[in-house]
C-alpha positions as CSV (number, residue, x, y, z in Angstrom):
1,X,4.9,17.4,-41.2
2,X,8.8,17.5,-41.3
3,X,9.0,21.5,-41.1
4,X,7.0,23.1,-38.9
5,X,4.4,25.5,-39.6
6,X,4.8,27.8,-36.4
7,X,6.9,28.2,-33.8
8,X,8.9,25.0,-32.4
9,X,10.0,25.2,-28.8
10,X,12.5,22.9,-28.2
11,X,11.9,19.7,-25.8
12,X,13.8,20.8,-23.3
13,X,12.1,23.9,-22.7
14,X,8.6,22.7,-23.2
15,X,6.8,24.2,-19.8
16,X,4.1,25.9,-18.8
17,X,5.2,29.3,-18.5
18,X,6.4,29.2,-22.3
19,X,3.4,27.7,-23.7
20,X,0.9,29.9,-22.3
21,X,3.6,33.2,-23.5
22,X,1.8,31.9,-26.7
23,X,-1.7,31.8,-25.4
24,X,-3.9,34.8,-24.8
25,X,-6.3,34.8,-22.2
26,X,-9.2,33.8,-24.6
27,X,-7.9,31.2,-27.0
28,X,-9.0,28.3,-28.5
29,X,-6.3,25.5,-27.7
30,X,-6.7,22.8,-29.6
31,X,-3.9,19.6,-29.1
32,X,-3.1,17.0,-32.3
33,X,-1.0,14.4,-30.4
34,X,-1.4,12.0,-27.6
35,X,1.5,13.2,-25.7
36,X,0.4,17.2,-26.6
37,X,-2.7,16.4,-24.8
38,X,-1.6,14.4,-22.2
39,X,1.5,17.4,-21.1
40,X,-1.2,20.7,-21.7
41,X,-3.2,18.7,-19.0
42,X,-0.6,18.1,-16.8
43,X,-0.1,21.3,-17.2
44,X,-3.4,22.5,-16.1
45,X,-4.2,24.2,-19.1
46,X,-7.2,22.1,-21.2
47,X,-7.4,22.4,-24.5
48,X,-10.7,23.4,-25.8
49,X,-10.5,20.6,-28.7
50,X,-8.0,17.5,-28.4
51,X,-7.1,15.1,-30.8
52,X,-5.6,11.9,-30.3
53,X,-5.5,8.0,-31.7
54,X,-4.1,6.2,-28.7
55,X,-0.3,5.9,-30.5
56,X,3.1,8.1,-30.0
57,X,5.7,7.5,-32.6
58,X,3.1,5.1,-34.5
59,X,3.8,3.2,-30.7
60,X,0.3,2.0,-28.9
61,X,-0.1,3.6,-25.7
62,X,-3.0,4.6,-23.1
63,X,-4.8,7.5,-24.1
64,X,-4.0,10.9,-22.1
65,X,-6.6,11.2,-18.9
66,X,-9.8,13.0,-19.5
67,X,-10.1,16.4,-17.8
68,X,-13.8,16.8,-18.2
69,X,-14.6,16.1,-21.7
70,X,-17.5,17.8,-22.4
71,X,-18.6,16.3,-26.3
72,X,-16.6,12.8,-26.8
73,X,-16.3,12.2,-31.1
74,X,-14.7,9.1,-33.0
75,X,-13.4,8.8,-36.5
76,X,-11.7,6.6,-38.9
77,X,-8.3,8.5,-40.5
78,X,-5.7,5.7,-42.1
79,X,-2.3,7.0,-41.7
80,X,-0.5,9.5,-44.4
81,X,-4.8,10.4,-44.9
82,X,-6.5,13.0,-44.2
83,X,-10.5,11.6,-44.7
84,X,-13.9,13.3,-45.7
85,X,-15.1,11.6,-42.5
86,X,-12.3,13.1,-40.4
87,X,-12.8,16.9,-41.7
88,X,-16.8,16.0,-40.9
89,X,-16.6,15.3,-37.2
90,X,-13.1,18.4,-36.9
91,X,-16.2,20.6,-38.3
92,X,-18.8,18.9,-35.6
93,X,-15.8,19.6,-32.8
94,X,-15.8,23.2,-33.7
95,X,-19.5,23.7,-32.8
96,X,-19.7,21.3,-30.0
97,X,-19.6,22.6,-26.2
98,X,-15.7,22.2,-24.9
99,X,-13.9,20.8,-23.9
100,X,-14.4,18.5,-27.3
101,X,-11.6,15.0,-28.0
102,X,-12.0,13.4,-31.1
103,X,-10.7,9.8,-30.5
104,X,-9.0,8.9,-34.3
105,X,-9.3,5.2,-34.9
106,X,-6.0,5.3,-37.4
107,X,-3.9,8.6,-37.2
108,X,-3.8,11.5,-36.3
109,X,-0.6,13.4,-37.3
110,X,-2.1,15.1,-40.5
111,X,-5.4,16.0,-39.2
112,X,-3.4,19.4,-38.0
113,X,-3.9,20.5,-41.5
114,X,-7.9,20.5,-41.6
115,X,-7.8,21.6,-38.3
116,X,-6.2,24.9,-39.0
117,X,-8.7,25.7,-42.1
118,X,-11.3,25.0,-40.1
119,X,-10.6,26.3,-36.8
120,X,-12.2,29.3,-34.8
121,X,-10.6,33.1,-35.1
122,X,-8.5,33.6,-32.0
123,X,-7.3,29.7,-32.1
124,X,-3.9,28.7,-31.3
125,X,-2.6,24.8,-32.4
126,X,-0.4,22.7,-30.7
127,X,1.4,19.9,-32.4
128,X,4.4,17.5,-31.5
129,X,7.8,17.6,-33.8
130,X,8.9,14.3,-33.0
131,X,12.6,14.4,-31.3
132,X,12.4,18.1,-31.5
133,X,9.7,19.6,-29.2
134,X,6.4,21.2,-29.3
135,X,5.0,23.7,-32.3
136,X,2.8,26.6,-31.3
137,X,0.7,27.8,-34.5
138,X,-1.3,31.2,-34.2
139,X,-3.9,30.5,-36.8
140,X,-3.7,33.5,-39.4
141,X,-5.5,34.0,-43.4
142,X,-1.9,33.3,-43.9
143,X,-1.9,29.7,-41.9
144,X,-5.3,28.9,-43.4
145,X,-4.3,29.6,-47.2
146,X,-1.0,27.1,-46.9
147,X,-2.7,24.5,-45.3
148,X,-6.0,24.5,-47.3
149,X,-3.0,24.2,-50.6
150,X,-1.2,21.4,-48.7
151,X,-4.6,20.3,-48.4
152,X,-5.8,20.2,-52.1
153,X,-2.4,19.2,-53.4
154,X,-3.4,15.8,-51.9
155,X,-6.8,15.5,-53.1
């Protein structure tokens, strides 16, 4: 995803205090990145659903440390796909007690775009821009109708 579809705080400003300006009291976090998942923890603040494949910058590395996982899912996603199989166990995660982590055997990067069809009302997605920083997406009927296009435009 080269542009972002929400709000992009720069690296360099990427704290606590400016991600949770984004968060009401009540939302449904969900992380699509190792090192997203690993810094909200750090943070203190666990996302209700986190998605991660064990990479950053397509570069192996340990998974983020569990905080409690509640409801542990797998799934096979090649990279630049986005596979029946992975929408399947998204839709599982969104009915599943929380904290929820889907471990992706693949990658992960494009699975933000079923995630934000498919996610709760009141959810709020957090994504890494490589070199840039972290994006903050409100889902909206407005988020929802782009991705669900970006979606069938690669079917």
């Amino acid at each position: 995803m080269k542009i972002p579809m929400g709000k992009l705080i720069p690296e360099i400003e990427v704290n606590k205090e400016n991600i949770q300006k984004h968060l009401s009291e009540n939302s449904y976090v969900i992380t699509v990145g190792d090192r997203t998942t690993e810094k909200m923890i750090d943070f203190g603040l666990t996302p209700s659903l986190q998605i991660i494949d064990g990479q950053e910058k397509r570069i192996k590395r340990d998974a983020p440390k569990q905080s409690n996982t509640e409801t542990l899912l797998t799934c096979d996603n090649p990279a630049a796909e986005i596979t029946p199989q992975s929408i399947d166990v998204i839709k599982k995660a969104f009915e599943s007690p929380t904290p929820v982590r889907i471990e992706v055997n693949g990658e992960e990067d494009l699975l933000v775009i079923p995630v934000c069809i498919f996610a709760p009302e009141n959810s709020v997605v957090l994504y890494g821009q490589p070199n840039e920083g972290l994006v903050i997406v409100p889902i909206t009927t407005e988020i929802r109708n782009k991705t669900q296009t970006l979606l069938d435009s690669m079917e």
